[in-house]
N, C-alpha and C positions, 0 to 999 in steps of 0.2 A: 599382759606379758608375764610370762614367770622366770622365776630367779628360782636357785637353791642357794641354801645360804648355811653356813654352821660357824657355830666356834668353838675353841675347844679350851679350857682352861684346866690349868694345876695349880694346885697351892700345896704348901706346908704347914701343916698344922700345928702350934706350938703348945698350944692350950687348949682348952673345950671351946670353942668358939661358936658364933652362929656370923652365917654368910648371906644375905637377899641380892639374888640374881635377877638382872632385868635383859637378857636375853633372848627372850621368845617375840617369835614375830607378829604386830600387833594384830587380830582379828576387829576388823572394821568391814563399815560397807561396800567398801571399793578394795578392800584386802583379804583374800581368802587362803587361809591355811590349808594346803590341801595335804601337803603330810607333816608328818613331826615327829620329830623321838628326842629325847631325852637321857643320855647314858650317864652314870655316875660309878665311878668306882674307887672304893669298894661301896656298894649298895647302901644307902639310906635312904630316908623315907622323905620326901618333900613336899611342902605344903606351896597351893598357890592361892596367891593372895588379892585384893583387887583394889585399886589403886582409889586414893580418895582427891588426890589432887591430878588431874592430866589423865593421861592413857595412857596406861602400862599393866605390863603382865608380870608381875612381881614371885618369884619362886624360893622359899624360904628352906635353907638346911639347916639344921641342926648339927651341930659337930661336935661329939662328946668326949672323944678319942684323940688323943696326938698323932702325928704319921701322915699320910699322903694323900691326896686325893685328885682325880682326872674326871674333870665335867667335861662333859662333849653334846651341842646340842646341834641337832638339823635340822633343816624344811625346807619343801619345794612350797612356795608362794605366788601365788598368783595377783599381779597387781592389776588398779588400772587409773589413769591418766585423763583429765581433760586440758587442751589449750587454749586459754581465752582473751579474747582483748581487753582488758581493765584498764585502758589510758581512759576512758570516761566516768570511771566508777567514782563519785563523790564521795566525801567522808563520811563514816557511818556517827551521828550525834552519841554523845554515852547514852541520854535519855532513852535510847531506842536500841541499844547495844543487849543483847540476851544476858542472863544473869550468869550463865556458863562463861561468857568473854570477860566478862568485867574485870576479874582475878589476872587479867593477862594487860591491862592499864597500868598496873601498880609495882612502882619498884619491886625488886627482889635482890636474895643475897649475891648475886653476882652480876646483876642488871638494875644498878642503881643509877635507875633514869632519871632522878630527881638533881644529880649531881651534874647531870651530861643535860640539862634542859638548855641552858644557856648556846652549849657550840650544835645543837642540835638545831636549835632556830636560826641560829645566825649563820648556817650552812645549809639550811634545807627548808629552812618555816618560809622562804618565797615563791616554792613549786606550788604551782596548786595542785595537782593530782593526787590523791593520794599513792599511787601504784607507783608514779616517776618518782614521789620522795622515796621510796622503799627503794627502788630501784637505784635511784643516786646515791641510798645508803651505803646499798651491796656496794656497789661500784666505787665509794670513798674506801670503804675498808679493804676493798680489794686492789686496791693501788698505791694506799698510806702505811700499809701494814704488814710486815714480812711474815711472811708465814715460816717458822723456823720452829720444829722439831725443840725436844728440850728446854725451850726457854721461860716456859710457864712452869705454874703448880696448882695443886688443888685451891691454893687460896684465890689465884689470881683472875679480879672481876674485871668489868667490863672496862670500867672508871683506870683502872694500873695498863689495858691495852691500850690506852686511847694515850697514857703517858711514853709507855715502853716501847707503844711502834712492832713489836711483836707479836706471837702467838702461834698457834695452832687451832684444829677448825672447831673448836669446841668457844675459844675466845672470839674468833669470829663471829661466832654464832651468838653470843652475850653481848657484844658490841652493838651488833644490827639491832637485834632486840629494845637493848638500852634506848637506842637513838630511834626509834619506834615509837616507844613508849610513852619518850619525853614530848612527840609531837603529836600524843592524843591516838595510837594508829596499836591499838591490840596486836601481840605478838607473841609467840611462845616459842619455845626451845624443841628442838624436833631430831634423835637420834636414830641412828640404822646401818644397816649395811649398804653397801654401798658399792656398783658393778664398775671396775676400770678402776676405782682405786690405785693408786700406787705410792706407797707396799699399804697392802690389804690390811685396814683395821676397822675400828668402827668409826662412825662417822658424823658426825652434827655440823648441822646448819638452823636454817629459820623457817618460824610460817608468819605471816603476816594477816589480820582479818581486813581484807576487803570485799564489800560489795557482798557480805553474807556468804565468803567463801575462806576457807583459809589458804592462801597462794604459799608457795617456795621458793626459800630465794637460800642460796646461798654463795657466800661472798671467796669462798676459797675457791670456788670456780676449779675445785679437783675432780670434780667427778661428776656426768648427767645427773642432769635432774630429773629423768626420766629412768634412772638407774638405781632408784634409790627401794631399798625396805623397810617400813615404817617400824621399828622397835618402841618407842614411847615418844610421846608429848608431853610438857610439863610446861613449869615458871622458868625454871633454868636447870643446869645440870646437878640441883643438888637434890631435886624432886628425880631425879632421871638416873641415877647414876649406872653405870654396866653391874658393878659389886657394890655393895655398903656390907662392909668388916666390924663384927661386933665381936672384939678377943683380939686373941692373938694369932695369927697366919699371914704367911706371904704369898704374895702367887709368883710361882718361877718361869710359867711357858703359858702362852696366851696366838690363839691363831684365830684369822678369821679371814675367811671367804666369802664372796657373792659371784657366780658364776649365772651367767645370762641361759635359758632354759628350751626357750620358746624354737618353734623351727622358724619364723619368719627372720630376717636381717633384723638387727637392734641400728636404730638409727637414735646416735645420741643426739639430746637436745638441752641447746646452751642457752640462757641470754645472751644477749648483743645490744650494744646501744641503740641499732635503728629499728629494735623492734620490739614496741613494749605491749608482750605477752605475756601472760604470768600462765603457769601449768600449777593445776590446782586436783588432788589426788589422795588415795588412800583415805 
């Protein structure tokens, strides 16, 4: 399937600052970039970088200058998808876990599964399946947890949603993780664009390692799972961010689209509870 997808951001520049962009749509073996541009203006020169923890395409500016600036990037993308039955897939041991996954077991700064062990077990440690606990995760946080606009902040971890009952799908997405993690089940943070959105921004959810695969889940149930462009994977959103700001700048205008590409019908594809499918991609 392809998508085109862009963003386009502005900042004010107050000082010399430097900015890392994580924008670009990730290139994997199920994700193929078939175009791309990059506009920046006024013109500087940028460096791309490559990520030591997760998957991401990291784009470094330099800003030496006070005054204005309009980043604008695009791609048509071509993705692709498989659907699989994982209700049998047993739990992967750590001992036999790849040395790539292992970093996705371990708390992090905004998925402190070592705090959430306790209501993780005593909510989910009697599924056996691995796939229906992930599943029953999504599904906890997607019925205990209002999804309300504004009500988080950059600080705010997985451990402050599970208090606050709120968030947005970047906390969803920390939460699931967290209650993953605490029950042995590798998980990681997974950002993108995101088709049907509504209003269009970016977008995070989950991948879960089952059965030698990494599944999607996400619990904000905004938008196909089948709809989705893979921007980066990390530990959590602080390996992942859209911008990381080193100085002083604001950013005043921020847009972003993913527009369905392909000429066949897009048939979106949801979970449900009588049907435990994980779509595993990109």
């Amino acid at each position: 399937m392809k998508f085109k997808v862009s963003a386009g951001l502005a900042y004010d520049i107050i000082a010399p600052s430097t900015i890392i962009l994580n924008i670009h749509a990730l290139r994997t073996a199920h994700q193929t970039v078939l175009e791309e541009t990059l506009f920046i203006d006024p013109y500087i020169k940028i460096e791309e970088l490559n990520a030591t923890n997760g998957e991401n395409r990291f784009v470094r500016l330099e800003l030496p200058e006070t005054g204005h600036i309009n980043i604008k990037y695009e791609a048509l993308v071509d993705t692709y998808y498989e659907v699989k039955d994982y209700s049998a897939v047993e739990e992967t041991p750590v001992g036999r876990c790849d040395a790539s996954v292992l970093p996705y077991l371990n708390p992090s700064r905004y998925c402190q599964s070592d705090k959430l062990s306790r209501m993780a077990n005593n909510n989910f440690g009697q599924i056996n399946s691995p796939f229906e606990q992930v599943f029953a995760i999504t599904d906890w946080i997607y019925r205990n947890v209002e999804y309300l606009s504004g009500s988080t902040d950059s600080e705010t971890s997985a451990y402050d949603t599970v208090t606050q009952q709120a968030g947005v799908c970047r906390d969803f997405a920390h939460l699931g993780i967290a209650l993953c993690r605490a029950l042995t089940i590798p998980a990681r943070y997974f950002t993108g664009y995101a088709y049907q959105l509504n209003p269009p921004d970016f977008h995070a959810c989950f991948e879960a390692y089952l059965g030698g695969d990494w599944v999607l889940f996400d619990a904000t149930r905004l938008a196909p799972l089948n709809g989705l462009v893979k921007i980066a994977t990390s530990r959590d959103a602080a390996d992942a961010s859209i911008a990381s700001i080193f100085g002083n700048l604001y950013c005043t205008n921020m847009q972003v689209s993913c527009e369905y590409a392909s000429q066949e019908p897009f048939s979106p594809l949801y979970y449900t509870k009588s049907i435990f499918d994980g779509i595993t991609y990109l």
